[in-house]
C-alpha positions as CSV (number, residue, x, y, z in Angstrom):
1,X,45.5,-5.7,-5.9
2,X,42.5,-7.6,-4.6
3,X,39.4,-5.0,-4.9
4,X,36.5,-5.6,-3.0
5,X,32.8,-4.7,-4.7
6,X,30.1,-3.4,-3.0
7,X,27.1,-5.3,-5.0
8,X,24.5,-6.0,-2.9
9,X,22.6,-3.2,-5.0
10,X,23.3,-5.1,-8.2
11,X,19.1,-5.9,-8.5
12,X,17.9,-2.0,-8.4
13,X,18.0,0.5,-10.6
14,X,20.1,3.4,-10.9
15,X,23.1,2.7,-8.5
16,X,22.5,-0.9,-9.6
17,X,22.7,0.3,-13.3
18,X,25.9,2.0,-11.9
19,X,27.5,-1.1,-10.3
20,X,26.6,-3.2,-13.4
21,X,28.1,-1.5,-15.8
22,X,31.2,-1.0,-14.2
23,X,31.8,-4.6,-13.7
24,X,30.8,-5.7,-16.9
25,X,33.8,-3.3,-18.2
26,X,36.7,-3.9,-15.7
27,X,35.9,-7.6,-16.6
28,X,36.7,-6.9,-19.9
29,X,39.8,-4.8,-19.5
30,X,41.3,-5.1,-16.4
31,X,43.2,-8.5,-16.4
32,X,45.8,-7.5,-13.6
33,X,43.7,-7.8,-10.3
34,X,41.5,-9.8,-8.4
35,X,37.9,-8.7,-7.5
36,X,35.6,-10.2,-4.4
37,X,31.9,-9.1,-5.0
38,X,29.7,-9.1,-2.2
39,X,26.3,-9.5,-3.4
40,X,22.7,-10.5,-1.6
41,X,22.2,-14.1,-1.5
42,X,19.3,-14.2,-3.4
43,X,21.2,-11.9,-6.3
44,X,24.3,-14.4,-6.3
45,X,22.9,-17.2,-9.4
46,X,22.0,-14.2,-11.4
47,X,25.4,-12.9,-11.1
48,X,27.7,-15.3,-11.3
49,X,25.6,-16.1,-14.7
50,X,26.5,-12.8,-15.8
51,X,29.6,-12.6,-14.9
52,X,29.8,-15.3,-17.2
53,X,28.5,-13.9,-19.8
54,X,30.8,-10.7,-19.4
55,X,33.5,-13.4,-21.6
56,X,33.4,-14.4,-24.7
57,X,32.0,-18.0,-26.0
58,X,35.2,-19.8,-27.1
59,X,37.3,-19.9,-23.9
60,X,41.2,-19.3,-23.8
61,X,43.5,-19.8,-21.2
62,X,43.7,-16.0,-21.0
63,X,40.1,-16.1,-20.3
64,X,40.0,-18.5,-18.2
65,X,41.9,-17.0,-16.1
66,X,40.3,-13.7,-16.0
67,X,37.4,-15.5,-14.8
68,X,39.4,-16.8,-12.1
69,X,40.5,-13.2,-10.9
70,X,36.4,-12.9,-10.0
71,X,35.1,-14.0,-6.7
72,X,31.5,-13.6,-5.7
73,X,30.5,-13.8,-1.9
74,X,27.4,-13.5,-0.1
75,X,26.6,-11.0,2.0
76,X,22.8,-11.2,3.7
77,X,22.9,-7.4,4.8
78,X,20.6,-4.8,3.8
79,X,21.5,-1.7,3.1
80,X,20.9,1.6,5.6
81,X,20.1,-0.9,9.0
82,X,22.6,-1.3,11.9
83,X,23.4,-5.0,10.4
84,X,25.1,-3.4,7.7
85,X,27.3,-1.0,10.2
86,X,28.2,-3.8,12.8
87,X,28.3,-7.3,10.7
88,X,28.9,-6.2,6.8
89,X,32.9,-4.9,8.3
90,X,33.2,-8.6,9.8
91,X,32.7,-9.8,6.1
92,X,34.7,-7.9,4.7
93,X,37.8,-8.6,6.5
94,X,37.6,-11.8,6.5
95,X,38.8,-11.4,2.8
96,X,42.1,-9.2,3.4
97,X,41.6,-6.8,0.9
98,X,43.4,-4.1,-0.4
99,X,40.8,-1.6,-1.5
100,X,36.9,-1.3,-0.8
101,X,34.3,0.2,-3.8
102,X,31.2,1.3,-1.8
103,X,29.4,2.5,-5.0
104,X,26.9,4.2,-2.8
105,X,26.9,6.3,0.3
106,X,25.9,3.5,2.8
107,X,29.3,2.8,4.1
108,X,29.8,1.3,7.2
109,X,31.5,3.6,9.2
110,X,33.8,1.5,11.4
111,X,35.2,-0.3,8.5
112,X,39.0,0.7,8.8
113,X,40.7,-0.5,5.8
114,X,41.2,1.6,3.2
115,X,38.4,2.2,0.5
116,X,36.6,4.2,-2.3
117,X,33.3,5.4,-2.3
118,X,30.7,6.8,-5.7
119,X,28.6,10.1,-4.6
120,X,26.0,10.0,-6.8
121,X,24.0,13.0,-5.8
122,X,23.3,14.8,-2.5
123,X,19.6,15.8,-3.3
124,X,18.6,14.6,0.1
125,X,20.0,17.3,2.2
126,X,17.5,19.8,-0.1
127,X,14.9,17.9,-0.8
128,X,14.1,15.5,2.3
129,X,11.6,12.4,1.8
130,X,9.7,12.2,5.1
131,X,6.1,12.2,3.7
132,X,7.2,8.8,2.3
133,X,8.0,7.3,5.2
134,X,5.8,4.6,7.5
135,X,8.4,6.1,9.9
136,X,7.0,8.3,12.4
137,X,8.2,12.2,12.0
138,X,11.0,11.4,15.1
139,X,12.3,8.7,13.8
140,X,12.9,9.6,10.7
141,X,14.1,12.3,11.6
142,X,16.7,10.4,13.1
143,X,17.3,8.1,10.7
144,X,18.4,11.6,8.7
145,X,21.0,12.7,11.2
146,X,22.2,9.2,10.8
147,X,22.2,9.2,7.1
148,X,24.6,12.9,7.3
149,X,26.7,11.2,10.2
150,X,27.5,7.8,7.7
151,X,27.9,10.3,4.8
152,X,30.2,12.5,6.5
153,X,32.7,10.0,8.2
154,X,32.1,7.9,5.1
155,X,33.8,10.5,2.9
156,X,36.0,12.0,5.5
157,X,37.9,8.6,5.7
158,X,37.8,7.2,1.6
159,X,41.1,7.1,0.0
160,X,39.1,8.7,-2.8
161,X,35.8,10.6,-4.2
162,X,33.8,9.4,-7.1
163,X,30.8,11.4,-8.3
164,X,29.3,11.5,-11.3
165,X,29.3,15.5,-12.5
166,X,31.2,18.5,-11.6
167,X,28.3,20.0,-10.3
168,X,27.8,17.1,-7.4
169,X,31.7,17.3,-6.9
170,X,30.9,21.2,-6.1
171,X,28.0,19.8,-3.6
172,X,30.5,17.7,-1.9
173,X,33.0,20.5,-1.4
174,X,30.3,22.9,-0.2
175,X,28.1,20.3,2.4
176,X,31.3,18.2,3.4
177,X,33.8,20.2,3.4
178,X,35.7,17.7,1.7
179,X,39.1,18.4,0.2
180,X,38.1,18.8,-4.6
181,X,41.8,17.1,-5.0
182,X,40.3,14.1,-3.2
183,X,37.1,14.3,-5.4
184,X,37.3,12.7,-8.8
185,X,34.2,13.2,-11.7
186,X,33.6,10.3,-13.8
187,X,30.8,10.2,-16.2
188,X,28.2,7.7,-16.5
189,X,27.1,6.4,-19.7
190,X,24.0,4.4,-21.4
191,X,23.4,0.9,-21.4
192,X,24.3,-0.7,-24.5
193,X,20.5,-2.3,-23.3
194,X,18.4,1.2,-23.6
195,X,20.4,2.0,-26.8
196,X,18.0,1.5,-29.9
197,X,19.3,-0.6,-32.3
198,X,16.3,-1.6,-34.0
199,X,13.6,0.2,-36.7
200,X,10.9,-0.2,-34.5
201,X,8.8,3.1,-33.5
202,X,5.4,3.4,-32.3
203,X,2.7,5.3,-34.6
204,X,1.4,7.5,-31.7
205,X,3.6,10.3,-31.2
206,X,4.0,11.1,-27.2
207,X,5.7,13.6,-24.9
208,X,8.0,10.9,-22.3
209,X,9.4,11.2,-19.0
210,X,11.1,8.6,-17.2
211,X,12.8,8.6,-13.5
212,X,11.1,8.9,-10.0
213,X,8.6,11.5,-8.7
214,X,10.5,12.3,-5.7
215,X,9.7,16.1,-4.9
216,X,13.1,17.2,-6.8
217,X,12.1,15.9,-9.7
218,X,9.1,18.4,-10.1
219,X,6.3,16.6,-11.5
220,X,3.6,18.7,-10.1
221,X,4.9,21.7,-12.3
222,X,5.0,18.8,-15.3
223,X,1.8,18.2,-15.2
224,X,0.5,21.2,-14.9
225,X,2.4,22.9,-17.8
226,X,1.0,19.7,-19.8
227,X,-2.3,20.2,-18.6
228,X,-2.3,23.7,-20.9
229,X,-1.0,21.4,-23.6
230,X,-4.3,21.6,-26.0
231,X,-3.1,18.1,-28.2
232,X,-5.8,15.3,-26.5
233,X,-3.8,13.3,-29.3
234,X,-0.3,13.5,-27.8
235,X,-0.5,11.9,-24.3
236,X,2.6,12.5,-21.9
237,X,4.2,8.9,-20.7
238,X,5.5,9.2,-17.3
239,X,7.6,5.9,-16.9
240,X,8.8,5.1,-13.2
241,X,8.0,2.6,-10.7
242,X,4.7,3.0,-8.4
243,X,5.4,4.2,-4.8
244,X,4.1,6.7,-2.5
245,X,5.5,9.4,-4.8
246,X,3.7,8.3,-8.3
247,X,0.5,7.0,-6.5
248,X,0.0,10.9,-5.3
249,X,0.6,12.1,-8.4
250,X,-2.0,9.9,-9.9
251,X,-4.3,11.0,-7.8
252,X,-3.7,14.2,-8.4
253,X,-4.0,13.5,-12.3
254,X,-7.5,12.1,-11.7
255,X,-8.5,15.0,-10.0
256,X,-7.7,17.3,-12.7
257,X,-9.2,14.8,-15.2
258,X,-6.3,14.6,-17.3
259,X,-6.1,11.0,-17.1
260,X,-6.6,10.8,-20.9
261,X,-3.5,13.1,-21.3
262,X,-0.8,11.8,-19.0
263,X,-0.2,7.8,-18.7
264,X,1.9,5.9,-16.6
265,X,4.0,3.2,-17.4
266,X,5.4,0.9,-15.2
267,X,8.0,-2.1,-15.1
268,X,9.1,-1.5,-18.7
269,X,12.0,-3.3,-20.1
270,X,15.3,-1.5,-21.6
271,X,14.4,-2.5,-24.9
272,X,10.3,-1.2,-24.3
273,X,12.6,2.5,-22.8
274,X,14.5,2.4,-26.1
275,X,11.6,2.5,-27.8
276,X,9.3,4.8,-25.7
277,X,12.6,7.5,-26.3
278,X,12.7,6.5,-30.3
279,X,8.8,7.0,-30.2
280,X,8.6,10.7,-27.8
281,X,8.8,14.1,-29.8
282,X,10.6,14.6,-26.4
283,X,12.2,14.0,-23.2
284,X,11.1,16.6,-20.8
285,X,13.4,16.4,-17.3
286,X,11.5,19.2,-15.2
287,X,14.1,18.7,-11.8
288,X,15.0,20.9,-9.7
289,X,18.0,19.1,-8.9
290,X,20.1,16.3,-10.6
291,X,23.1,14.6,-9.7
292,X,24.0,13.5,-13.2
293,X,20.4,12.7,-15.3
294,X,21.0,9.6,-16.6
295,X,17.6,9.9,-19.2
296,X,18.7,13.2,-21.0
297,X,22.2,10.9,-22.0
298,X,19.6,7.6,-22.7
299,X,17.1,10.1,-24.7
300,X,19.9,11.6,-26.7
301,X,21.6,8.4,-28.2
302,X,18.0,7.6,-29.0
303,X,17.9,10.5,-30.9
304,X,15.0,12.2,-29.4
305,X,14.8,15.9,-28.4
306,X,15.5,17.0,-25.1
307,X,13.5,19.4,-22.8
308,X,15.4,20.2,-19.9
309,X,15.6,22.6,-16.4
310,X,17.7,25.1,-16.7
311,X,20.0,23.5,-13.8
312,X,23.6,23.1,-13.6
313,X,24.3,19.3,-13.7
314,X,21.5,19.3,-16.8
315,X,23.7,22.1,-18.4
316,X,27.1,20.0,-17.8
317,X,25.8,16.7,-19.3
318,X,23.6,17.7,-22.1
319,X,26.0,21.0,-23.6
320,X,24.4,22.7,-25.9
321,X,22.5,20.1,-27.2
322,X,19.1,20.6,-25.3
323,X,16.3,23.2,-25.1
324,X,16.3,24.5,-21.6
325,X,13.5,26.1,-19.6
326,X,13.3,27.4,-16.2
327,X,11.5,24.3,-13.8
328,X,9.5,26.6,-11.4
329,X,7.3,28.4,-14.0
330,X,4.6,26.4,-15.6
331,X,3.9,28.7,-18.1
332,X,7.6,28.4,-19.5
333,X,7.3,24.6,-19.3
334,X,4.2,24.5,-21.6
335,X,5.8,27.2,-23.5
336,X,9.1,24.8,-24.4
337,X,6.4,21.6,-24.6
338,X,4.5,23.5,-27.5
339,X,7.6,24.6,-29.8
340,X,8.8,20.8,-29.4
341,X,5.6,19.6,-30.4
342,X,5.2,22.8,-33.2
343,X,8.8,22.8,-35.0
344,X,9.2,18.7,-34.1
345,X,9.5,18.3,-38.4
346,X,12.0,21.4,-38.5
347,X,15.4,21.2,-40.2
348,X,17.1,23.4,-37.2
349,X,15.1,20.8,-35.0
350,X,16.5,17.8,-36.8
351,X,20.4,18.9,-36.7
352,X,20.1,19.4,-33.1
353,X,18.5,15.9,-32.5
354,X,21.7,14.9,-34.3
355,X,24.5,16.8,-32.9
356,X,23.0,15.5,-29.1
357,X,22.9,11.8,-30.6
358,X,27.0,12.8,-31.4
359,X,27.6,14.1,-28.2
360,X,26.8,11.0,-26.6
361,X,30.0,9.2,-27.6
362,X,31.8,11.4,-25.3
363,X,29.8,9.0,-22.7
364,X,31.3,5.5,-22.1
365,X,31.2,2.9,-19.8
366,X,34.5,1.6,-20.5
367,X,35.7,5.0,-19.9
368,X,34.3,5.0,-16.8
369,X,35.9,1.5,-15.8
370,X,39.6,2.7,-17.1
371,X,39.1,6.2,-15.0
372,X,37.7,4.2,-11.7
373,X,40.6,2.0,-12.3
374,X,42.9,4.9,-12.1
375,X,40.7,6.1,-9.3
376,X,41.9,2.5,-7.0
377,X,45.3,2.3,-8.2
378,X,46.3,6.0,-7.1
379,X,44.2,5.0,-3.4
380,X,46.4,2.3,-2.8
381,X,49.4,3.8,-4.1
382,X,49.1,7.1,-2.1
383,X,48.5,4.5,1.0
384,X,52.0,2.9,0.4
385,X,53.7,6.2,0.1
């Protein structure tokens, strides 16, 4: 087959994350077909130098002509503008494929060969972001019913489904009325990157969270179950990157003069994450809604505890290997922050920090490379039928 990547995401983070990963492992263990990546122009260098890297030092012939079966092309389209509905199908074409990965929902919708698309979550449809917008409340509002309209016809006409939990899958049946036999779940992983190889730990214990503050995610109830937290001591590290989302919430912070309690952390590196998770008593996720939650998986194969909303894609990923509280009660918050903090020493503590670090394995990104595999060969194979 010659597969076709979407990459021009390959620079952000989670779906990048995503689309990085996957590469890097169907480089390594599919040596049958041929892959076209389309990628932003100024992403391509950076790529093709990792893609590089993806093989081994010595080069065989074998190799050699693995890295053959990998063809990057640039595509200067942005993602979620009518550019990317009218041109990015032009591009595409042009390279006679037989299968299309859109690893996101921003699919252009009159693209009609046949093609694979990754639902990672569909928080949106609860938990709209219009107070973010420099849009005005019209057209953002239209830029919505254009966001369902792509994310309908987009998985009304994919060969195939990905998403990334049972509980998303269940989302997709429910909003889109999309056929579950269509609908495969693969399971992320953690980057080798953010796991903690290394001895070093920071002195000052710390509570951590680490994502976005979109209004899912629940901060507001965070910080004020923290804010009963009496520790001055044990600060709560809130690592994400600054927008309009995080500069409210630091406002709000300031107003409640907890600024020597809660820090924020941005731009930190995987191997500065791997520590932070090493370092925290524990990872609190307050959402209200996750498609997978990538930082429970990354806080558990850094063996630290895990403090989680009682939700259902939390439940699915984490098992029984997490301390769960309900996410729209304060009080219960604090309540789950304070044992952490009181029993962080106990045995029963210590064996559950262990069992979630052994949990983890069931979590690979080469798994997830030999299922999406699956996932292209049975799209195409279905089409020839």
């Amino acid at each position: 087959m010659k597969i076709g990547i979407d990459a021009r995401l390959w620079g952000e983070s989670g779906v990048g994350r995503y689309i990085r990963n996957l590469v890097e492992n169907l480089k390594l263990i599919d040596l049958n077909n041929n892959y076209v990546l389309f990628v932003l122009p100024s992403d391509y260098k950076s790529i093709k130098s990792e893609l590089l890297s993806y093989s081994p030092n010595v080069k065989t012939s074998k190799q050699a002509s693995k890295d053959k079966k990998w063809k990057i092309v640039k595509a200067d389209i942005r993602w979620h503008t009518l550019n990317e509905q009218l041109n990015f199908p032009k591009i595409l074409e042009k390279e006679k494929l037989d299968l299309v990965h859109f690893p996101y929902f921003s699919v252009p919708v009159f693209y009609k060969k046949p093609y694979v698309i990754t639902i990672h979550d569909l928080i949106i449809d609860h938990f709209p972001t219009g107070k973010s917008s420099t849009l005005s409340p019209l057209l953002y509002n239209l830029k919505l019913i254009g966001y369902k309209y792509v994310i309908t016809k987009a998985s009304d006409n994919a060969k195939k489904i990905i998403t990334v939990s049972k509980a998303t899958k269940n989302e997709i049946v429910d909003h889109l009325k999309i056929n579950p036999s269509k609908i495969e779940v693969i399971y992320e992983a953690v980057d080798d990157k953010v796991m903690f190889l290394q001895n070093k730990v920071l002195r000052k214990k710390h509570f951590l969270y680490v994502g976005n503050a979109y209004p899912h995610k629940n901060l507001n109830n965070l910080i004020l179950a923290y804010s009963k937290f009496n520790k001055k001591d044990i600060p709560l590290i809130l690592v994400g990157k600054e927008d309009y989302f995080y500069k409210r919430l630091k406002e709000k912070v300031k107003k409640m003069k907890l600024t020597d309690k809660i820090i924020f952390r941005e731009n930190v590196t995987d191997e500065e994450l791997g520590v932070l998770y090493k370092s925290a008593i524990a990872l609190i996720m307050p959402s209200l809604m996750e498609g997978f939650g990538l930082p429970v998986l990354e806080a558990m194969a850094n063996k630290c505890l895990v403090l989680a909303s009682d939700i259902p894609a939390l439940h699915e990923i984490c098992g029984k290997n997490a301390i769960f509280f309900d996410p729209v009660d304060p009080e219960k918050i604090y309540k789950k922050i304070n044992f952490a903090y009181l029993n962080r020493s106990n045995r029963k503590m210590k064996i559950l920090i262990q069992r979630a670090f052994n949990h983890v394995v069931d979590f690979s990104w080469q798994k997830v490379a030999k299922q999406t595999l699956k996932a292209y060969e049975s799209s195409v194979s279905e089409r020839s039928r």
